[in-house]
C-alpha positions in Angstrom: 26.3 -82.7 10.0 29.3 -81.1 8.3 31.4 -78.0 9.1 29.5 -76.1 6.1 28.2 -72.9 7.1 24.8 -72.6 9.1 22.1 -70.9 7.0 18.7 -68.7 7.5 15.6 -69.8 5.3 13.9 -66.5 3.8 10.3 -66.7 2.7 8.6 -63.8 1.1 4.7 -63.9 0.7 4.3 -61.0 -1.6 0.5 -59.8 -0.9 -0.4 -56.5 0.5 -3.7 -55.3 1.7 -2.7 -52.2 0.3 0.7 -50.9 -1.7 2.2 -48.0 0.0 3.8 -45.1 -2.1 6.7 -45.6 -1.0 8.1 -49.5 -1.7 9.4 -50.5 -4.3 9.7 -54.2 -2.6 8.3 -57.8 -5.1 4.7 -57.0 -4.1 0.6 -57.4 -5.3 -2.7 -56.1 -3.7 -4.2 -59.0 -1.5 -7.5 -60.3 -3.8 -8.7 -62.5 -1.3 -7.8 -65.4 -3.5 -7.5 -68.2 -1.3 -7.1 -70.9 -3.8 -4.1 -69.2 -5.9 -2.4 -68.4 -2.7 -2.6 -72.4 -1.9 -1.1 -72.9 -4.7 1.7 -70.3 -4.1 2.4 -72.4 -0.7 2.7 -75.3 -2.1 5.4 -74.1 -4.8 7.1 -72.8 -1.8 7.4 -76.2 -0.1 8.8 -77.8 -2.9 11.1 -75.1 -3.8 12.2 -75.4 0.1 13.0 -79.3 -0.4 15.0 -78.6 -3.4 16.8 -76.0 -2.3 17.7 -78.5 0.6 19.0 -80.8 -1.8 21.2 -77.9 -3.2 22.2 -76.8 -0.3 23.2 -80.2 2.0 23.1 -80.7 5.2 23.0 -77.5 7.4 22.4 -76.2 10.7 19.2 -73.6 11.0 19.6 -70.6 12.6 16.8 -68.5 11.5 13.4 -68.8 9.5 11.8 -65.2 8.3 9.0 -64.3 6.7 9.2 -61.4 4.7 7.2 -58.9 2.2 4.9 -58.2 1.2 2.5 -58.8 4.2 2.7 -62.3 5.7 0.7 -61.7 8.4 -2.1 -62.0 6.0 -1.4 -65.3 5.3 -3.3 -68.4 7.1 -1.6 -68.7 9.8 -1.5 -72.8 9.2 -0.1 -71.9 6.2 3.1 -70.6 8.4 2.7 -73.6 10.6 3.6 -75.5 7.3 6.3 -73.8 6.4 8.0 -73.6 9.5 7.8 -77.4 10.2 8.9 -78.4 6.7 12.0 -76.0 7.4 13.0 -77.6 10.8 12.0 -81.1 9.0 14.7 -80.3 5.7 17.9 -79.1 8.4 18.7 -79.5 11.6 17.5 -76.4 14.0 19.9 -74.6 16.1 18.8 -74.7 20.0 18.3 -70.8 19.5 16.4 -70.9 16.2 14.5 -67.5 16.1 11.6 -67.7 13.6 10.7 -64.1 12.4 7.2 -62.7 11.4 6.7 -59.7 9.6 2.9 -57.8 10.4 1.2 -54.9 9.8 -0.5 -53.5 12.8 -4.3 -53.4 11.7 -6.9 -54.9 14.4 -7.8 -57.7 11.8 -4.0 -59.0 11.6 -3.6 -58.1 15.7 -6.7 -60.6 15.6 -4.1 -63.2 14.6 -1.1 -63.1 16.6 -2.1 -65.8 19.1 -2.6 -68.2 16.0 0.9 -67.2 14.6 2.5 -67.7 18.0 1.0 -71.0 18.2 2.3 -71.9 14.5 5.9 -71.6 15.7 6.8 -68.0 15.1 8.7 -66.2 18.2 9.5 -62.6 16.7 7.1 -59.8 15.7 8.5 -57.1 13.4 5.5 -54.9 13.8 5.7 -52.4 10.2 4.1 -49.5 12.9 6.6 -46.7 10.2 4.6 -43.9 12.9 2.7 -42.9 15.5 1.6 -39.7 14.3 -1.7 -40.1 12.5 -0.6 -37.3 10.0 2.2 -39.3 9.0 0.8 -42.5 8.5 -2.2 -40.6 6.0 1.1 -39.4 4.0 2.9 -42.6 4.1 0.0 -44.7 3.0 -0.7 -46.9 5.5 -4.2 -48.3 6.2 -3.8 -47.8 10.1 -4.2 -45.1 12.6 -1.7 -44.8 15.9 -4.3 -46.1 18.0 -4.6 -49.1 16.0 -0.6 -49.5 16.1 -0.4 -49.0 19.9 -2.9 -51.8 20.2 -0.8 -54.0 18.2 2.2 -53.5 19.6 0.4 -54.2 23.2 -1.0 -57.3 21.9 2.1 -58.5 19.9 4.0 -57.8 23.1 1.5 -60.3 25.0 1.8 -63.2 22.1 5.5 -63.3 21.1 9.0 -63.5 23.1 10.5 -60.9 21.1 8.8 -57.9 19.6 10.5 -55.5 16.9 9.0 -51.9 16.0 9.7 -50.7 12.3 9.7 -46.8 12.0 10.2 -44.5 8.8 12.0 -40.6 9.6 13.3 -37.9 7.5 9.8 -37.4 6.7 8.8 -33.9 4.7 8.7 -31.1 8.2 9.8 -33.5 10.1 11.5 -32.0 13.6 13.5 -33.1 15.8 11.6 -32.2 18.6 8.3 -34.4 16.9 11.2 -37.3 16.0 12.4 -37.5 20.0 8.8 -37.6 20.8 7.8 -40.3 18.6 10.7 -42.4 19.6 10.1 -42.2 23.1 6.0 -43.1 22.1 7.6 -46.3 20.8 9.8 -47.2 23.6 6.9 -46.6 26.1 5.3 -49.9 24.4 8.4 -51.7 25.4 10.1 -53.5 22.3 13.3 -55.6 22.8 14.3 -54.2 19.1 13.7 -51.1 17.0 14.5 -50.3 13.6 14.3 -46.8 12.7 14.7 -46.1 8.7 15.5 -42.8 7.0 13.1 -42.6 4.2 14.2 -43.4 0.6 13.2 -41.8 -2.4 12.7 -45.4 -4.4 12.8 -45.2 -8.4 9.7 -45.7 -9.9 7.8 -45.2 -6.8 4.6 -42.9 -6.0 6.5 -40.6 -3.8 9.8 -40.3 -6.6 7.1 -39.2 -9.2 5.9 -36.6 -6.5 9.2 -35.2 -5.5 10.1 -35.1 -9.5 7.0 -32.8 -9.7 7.9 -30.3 -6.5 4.9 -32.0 -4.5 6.5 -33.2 -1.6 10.7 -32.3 -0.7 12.5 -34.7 1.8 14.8 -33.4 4.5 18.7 -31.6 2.9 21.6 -33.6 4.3 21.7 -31.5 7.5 18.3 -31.9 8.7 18.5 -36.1 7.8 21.9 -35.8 9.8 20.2 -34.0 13.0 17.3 -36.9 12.8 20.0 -39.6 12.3 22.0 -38.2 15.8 18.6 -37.7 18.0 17.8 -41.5 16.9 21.1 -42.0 18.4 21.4 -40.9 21.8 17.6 -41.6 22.3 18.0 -44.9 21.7 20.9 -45.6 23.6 19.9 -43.5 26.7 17.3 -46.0 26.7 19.5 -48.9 26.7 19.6 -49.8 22.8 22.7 -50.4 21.6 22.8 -49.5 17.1 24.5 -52.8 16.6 24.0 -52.2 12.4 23.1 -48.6 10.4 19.2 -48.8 11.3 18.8 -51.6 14.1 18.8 -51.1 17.6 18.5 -53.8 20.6 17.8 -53.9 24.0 20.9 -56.6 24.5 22.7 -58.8 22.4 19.7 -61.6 22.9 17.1 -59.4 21.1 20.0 -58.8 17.9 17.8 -60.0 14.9 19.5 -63.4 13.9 18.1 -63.1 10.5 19.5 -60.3 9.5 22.6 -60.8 11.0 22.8 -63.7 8.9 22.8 -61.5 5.9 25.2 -58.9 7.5 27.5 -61.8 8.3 28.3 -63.3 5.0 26.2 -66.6 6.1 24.1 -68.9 3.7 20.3 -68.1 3.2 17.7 -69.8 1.4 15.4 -67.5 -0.5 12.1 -68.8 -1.3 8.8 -67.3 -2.6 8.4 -65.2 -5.7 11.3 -62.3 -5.8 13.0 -64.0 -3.0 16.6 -63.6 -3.4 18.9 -66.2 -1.7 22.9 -67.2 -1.5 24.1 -70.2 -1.0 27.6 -71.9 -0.9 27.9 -74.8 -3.2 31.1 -76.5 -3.8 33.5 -73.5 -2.5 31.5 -71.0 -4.5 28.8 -68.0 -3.7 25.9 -68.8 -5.3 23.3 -65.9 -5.6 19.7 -67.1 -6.7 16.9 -64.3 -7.4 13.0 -66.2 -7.7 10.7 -65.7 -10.7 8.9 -62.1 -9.6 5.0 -62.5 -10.2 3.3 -65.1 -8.3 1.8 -67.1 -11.3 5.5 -67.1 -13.2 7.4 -68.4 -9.5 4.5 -71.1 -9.5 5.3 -72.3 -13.0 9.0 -72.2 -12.7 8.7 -74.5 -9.4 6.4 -76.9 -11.2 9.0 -76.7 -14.3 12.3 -77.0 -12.6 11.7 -78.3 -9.3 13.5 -74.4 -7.8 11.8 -71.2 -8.1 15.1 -69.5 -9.5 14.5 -67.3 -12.3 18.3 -66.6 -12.5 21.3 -68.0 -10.4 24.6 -67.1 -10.3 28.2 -67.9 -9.2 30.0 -65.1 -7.8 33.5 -64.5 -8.6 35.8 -63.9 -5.7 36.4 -60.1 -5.9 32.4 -59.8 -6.3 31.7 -62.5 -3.1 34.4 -59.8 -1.4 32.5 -56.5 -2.3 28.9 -57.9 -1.4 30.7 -59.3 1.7 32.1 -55.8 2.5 28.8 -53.7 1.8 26.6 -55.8 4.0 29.6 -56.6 7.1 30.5 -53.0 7.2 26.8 -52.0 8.3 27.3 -53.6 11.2 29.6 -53.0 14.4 31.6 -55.9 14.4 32.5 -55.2 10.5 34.0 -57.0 8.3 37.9 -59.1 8.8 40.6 -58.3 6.5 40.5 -62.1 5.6 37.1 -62.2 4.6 38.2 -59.5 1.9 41.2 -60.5 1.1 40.1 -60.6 -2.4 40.1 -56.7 -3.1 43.6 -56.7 -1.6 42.7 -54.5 1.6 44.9 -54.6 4.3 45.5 -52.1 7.4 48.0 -50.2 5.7 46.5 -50.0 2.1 46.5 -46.2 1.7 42.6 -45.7 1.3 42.1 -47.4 4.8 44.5 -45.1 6.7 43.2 -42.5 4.9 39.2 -43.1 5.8 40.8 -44.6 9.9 42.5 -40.9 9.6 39.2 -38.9 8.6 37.7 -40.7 11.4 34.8 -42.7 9.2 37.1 -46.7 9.9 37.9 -47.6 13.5 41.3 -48.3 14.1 41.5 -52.0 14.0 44.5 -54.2 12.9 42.3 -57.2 12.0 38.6 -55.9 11.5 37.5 -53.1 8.8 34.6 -51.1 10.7 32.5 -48.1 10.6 32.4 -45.6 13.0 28.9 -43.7 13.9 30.2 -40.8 11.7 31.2 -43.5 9.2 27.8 -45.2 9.0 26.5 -41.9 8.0 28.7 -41.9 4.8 28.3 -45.5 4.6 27.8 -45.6 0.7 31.1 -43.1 0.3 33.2 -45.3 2.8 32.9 -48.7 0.9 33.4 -46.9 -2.6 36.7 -45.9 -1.7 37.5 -48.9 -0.2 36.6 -50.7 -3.2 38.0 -48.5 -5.8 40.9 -46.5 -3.6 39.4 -43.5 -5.2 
């Protein structure tokens, strides 16, 4: 083993039972084709053993699989996977291998399977527990049906993680703090609340274009933003990044923290982006999109990439800065060094003095009022505007 940075392995299985109106995520309805989706694990394995040629010998901190809906997939399938990943680098003691699932009874039906395949986390996509809610947002479950999940996932797995959508159209405050507390009376370790974005392209940006439906002003989102708050963390949760809350450090995602933290990640599957060190340089791979295409370009190439690209230093600094800055620790001077910041470059004093920077001679970091101008706060560190 070397002193090269540890990595995560990131594998996204892009079939949905159903496409929701509001994602815009690298996905395709679920057609029940067993054989094709074979096939598509296959390519995956061999684009994971030639990626670990890239990448050399590294230590394994975390194995994900992302969406998409992988807890459609066979369950062996995952087994696979997960073997061939400890099998190409060397596991960490603490490796956390991450499922994503929808809470329908069919894919509750399946958690014991995936527990036994290696998998240790449940995010469970529950996005409400209002049955109003989930009819607007698409999904093809009811609350009961997510309540029952979450009870069962917390029976099968270690570590269970709820994912919920807010900011909805009407939403209050009061219905917001009693929806939260709904989900912390199923007893996650972790809970990721989102604000819901208005994608490009998606169902519901062609709906608010035509006046059908009108998301929260900035006040109301703000209001929603500060009850997720001090719910959460008069129940314990600490907000250790923008949207991700955890009972103790212990039930902190390691997955995502490897993206937050500037580490290496392997990104297989079709749209599966990845970054990977190579030689001193930040690599940043993006796979072939469709299914049929990532398939070919493994079989043609030995990878999956459909582009790959060395970052330059100021551009490894910026990416580094956007994704370290969302969470508490931040980001250290050092590890930007490339956009020349520094604790008394004018636009930091100036965003430490409006209160949205912590004070910190060695750290750039967000306060809670920073994180909620998040996108304002890096552009002006970037650009001193």
């Amino acid at each position: 083993m070397t002193n090269r940075p540890p990595l995560g392995v990131y594998v996204h299985w892009p079939y949905c039972a159903r496409i929701c109106p509001y994602c815009d995520f690298n996905v395709f309805r679920d057609r029940g084709r067993r054989a094709e989706q074979l096939t598509l694990v296959q390519a995956i394995e061999a684009d994971l053993t030639a990626q670990a040629a890239l990448s050399g010998p590294r230590s394994l901190v975390s194995i994900f699989f992302g969406g998409g809906t992988p807890s459609l997939m066979d369950p062996e399938w995952a087994g696979r996977l997960i073997a061939l990943a400890v099998k190409l680098w060397t596991p960490t003691e603490d490796l956390e291998v991450s499922l994503e699932a929808n809470p329908t009874d069919a894919e509750a039906d399946r958690f014991a399977a995936f527990a036994d395949a290696g998998v240790r986390r449940l995010s469970l996509g529950l996005q409400s527990l209002n049955d109003d809610a989930l009819g607007f947002l698409g999904r093809n479950h009811d609350a009961a049906a997510g309540m029952r999940a979450a009870r069962a996932a917390r029976r099968a797995f270690p570590r269970l993680s709820l994912d919920l959508i807010y900011a909805r159209p009407g939403q209050t405050v009061s219905d917001w703090r009693s929806e939260l507390q709904a989900a912390l009376d199923l007893d996650p370790e972790h809970l990721s609340p989102y604000q819901l974005t208005i994608e490009d392209g998606t169902p519901f940006d062609r709906a608010v274009r035509r006046g059908r439906i009108a998301p929260p002003g900035e006040d109301a989102a703000t209001d929603l933003f500060e009850t997720t708050q001090t719910t959460l963390e008069a129940a314990g949760f600490d907000a250790y990044e923008v949207s991700n809350h955890a009972r103790g450090e212990d039930a902190r995602s390691r997955h995502n923290l490897v993206y937050w933290r500037g580490w290496d990640y392997v990104g297989a599957g079709p749209g599966a982006h990845g970054r990977l060190t190579i030689d001193g340089a930040r690599q940043a791979t993006i796979a072939a999109m469709k299914p049929v295409d990532y398939i070919a370009c493994v079989a043609q190439r030995g990878v999956g990439f459909a582009t790959r690209e060395t970052l330059n230093p100021v551009e490894a600094a910026e990416e580094r800065l956007l994704l370290g800055l969302r969470i508490d620790d931040g980001v250290g001077f050092e590890e930007v060094s490339a956009l020349g910041l520094r604790p008394s470059s004018p636009q930091v004093r100036e965003l430490v003095d409006l209160g949205l920077l912590a004070a910190d001679p060695t750290r750039l970091r967000a306060t809670r009022q920073g994180r909620l101008l998040l996108d304002r706060v890096t552009a002006a560190l970037i650009t001193g505007a």
